[in-house]
N, C-alpha and C positions, 0 to 999 in steps of 0.2 A: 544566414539565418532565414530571410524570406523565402529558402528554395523547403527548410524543414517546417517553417508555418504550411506552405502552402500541399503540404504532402497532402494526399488523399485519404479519406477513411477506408479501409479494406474488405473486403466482400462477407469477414467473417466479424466485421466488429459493431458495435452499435452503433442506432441511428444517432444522428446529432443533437443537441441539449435542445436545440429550437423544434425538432420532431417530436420532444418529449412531452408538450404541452407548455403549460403556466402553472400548473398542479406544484405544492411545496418550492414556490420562488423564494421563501423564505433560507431555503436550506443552498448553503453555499454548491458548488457545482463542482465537485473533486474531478469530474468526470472531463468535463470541458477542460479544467486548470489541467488537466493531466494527457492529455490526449497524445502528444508525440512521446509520452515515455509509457504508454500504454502499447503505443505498437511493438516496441522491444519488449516490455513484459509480457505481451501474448506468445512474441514467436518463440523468447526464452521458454514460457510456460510446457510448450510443446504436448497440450491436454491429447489422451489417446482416444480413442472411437471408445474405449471400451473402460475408462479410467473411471474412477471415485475419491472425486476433487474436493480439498476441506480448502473455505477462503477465512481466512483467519484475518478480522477487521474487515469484511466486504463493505462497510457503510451500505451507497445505494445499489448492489450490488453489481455494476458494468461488470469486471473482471468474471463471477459466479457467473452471470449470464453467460459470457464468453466460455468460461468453460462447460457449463451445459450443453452449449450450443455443440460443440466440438467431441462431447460426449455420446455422441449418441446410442451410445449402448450401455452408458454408466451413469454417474449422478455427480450432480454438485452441492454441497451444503456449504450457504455463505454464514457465517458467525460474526455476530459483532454485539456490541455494549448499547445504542442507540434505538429504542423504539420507533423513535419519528424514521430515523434512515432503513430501519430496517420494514418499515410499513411502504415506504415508496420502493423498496427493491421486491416486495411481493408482489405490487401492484403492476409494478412495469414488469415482472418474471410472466406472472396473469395476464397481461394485455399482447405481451409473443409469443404466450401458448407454449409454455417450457415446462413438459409437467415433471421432468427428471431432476428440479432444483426443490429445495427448502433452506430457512432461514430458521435460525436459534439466535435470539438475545442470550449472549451468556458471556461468561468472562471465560478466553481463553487458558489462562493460567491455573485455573481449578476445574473449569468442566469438565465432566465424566464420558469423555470420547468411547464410542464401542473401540475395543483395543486391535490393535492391527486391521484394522481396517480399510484405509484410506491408499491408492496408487500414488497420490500426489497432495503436497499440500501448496497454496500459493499463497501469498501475500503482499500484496502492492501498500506500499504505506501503511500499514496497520499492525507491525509488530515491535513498534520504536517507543512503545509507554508501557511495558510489562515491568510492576514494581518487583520481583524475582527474574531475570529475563531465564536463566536455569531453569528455577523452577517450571515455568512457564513453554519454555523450549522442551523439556525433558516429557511433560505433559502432552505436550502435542504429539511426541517424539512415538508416544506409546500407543496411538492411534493411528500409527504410519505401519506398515508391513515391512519387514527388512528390507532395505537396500531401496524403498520407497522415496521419488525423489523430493525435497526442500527447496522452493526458490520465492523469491525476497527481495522487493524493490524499498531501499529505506535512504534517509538520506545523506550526504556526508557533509563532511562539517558545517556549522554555521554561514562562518567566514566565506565559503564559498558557494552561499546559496544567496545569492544577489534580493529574492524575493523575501528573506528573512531580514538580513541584516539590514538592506537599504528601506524598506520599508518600516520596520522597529527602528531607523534611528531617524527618521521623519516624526514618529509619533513620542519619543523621548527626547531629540534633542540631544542624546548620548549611547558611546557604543559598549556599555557595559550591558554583559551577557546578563539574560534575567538568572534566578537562581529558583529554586524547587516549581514544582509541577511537573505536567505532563512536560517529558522532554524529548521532540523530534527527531534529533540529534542522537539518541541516547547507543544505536549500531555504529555511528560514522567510522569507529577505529578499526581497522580492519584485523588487527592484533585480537582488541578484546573483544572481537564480536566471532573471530573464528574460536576464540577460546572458551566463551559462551555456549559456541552450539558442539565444540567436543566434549565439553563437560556434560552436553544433553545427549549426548550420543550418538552425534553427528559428523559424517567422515567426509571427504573428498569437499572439502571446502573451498571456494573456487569467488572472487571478486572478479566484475566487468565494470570498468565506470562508464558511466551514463552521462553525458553534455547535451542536456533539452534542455530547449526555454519552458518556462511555464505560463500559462495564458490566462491572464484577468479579464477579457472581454473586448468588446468591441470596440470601445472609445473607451477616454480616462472617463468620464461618467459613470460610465457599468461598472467601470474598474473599481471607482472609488467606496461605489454601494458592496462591491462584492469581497473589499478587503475588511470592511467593517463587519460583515457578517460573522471572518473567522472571530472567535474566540478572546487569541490573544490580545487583538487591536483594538475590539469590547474594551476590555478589563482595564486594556491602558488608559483608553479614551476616561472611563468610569472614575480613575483615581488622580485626573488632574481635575484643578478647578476650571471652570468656566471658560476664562480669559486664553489658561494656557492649553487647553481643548481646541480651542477654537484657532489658536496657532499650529496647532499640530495638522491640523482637517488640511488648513494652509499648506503647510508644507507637503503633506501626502499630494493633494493633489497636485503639485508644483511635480514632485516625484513620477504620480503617476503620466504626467500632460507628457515627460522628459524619454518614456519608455512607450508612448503613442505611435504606431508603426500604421502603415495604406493597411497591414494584416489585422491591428488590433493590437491588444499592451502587452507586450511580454517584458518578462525579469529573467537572468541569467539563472540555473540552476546546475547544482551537480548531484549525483546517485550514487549509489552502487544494485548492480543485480546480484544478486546474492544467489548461489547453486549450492546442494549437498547432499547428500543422502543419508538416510537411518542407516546406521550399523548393520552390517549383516553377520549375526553371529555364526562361528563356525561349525561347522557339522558335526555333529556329535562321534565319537568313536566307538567304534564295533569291536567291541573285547573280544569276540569269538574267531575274528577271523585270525588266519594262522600268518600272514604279515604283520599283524601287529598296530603301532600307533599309526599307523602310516597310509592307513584306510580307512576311509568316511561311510558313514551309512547314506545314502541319498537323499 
């Protein structure tokens, strides 16, 4: 593991969370937690010099950058639900002079994409809460140009995401799966999620699994400030009383001191990259010609 913490950033990826200022500390660091499964979603990505990138959930948009960057004859449009995220991805698109990106707050599942339009669509974490995922895939699907390709960094199962389970059962005390909300998890089966994106009309469906740690910071300290930020650990902490709050903070941090590495805290994590492509419908047939069905018009 210390040989994949200590990998290098690559000439084609962002600067590091500490280059980025102090600006919105408040907003967890997807970017940092994410970084060695960022280098495989870039080279998967494979954005072309002349591509037209849709990032579907870009949050603060690293990946949109990265494919701007790579763009340089085409564009990238990051989309996501978050105001606050989506004001720090203009801000830092602004400050490296990227004038071929723009950002839309919108919900993917219903917004009105220009139709076939797009070379590539990407998505690192950000397509695993679509209350239709069909509906929602089919949508996207229609703003892809045939044969345009789909790739998708989402996570697999709970049970095997050390950063989920071992930390939710610090702050419960038990390993009972939550139930409704937003659910992370919601791709992991590789079953129902190829069978998802055929029903949207997506073919050559292709799973790689992904083994990165994910990284909380530099000391359990950072660590512990930066798992409170997410969401769900809010909401736990929010619905105990007091006494058993204040056991739980115990425990995380006991968690966190136990995953404290010379590199910084990591937690075991597993992926899937997800590859596919829109449909390419077949060539229409030329009644005239004197072969028959057996000839395509080009």
């Amino acid at each position: 593991m210390s040989d994949q913490q200590g990998a290098q950033t690559r000439p084609n990826s962002e600067p590091t969370a500490g280059e980025h200022g102090t600006r919105h500390t408040d907003l967890f660091d997807y970017d940092a937690e994410l970084r060695l499964h960022n280098e495989l979603f870039r080279a998967a990505a494979r954005v072309g010099s002349r591509d037209r990138v849709l990032d579907i959930g870009c949050g603060t948009g690293q990946s949109t950058r990265e494919a701007a960057r790579a763009a340089v004859a085409g564009s990238a449009v990051g989309v996501d639900l978050s105001a606050r995220m989506l004001e720090r991805a203009r801000q830092l698109s602004e400050d490296q002079g990227l004038p071929n990106i723009t950002y839309q707050q919108a919900d993917a599942q219903v917004h009105r994409f220009p139709p076939a339009h797009f070379d590539l669509c990407i998505s690192r974490f950000g397509a695993m809460f679509f209350a239709d995922p069909v509906a929602a895939f089919t949508n996207i699907g229609r703003a892809l140009r045939p044969a345009a390709r789909l790739v998708l960094l989402v996570w697999q199962d709970r049970d095997r995401n050390e950063w989920a389970s071992a930390i939710r059962r610090t702050l419960t005390a038990a390993t009972a799966t939550p139930t409704g909300g937003a659910d992370p998890f919601s791709l992991a089966d590789p079953t129902v999620t190829e069978g998802i994106l055929a029903a949207a009309g997506f073919t050559e469906v292709s799973f790689t699994d992904v083994h990165e740690p994910v990284y909380y910071g530099p000391d359990s300290a950072t660590a512990f400030d930066a798992v409170l930020r997410l969401w769900e650990f809010k909401d736990l902490l929010a619905n105990l009383d007091a006494a058993t709050a204040e056991q739980a903070r115990t425990r995380l941090r006991a968690t966190l001191d136990a995953h404290n590495t010379d590199d910084g805290v990591y937690f075991d994590s597993r992926a899937w990259l997800i590859t596919a492509r829109r449909h390419r419908p077949p060539h229409p047939i030329c009644p005239n010609h004197p072969s028959g069905a057996n000839e395509r018009l080009p």
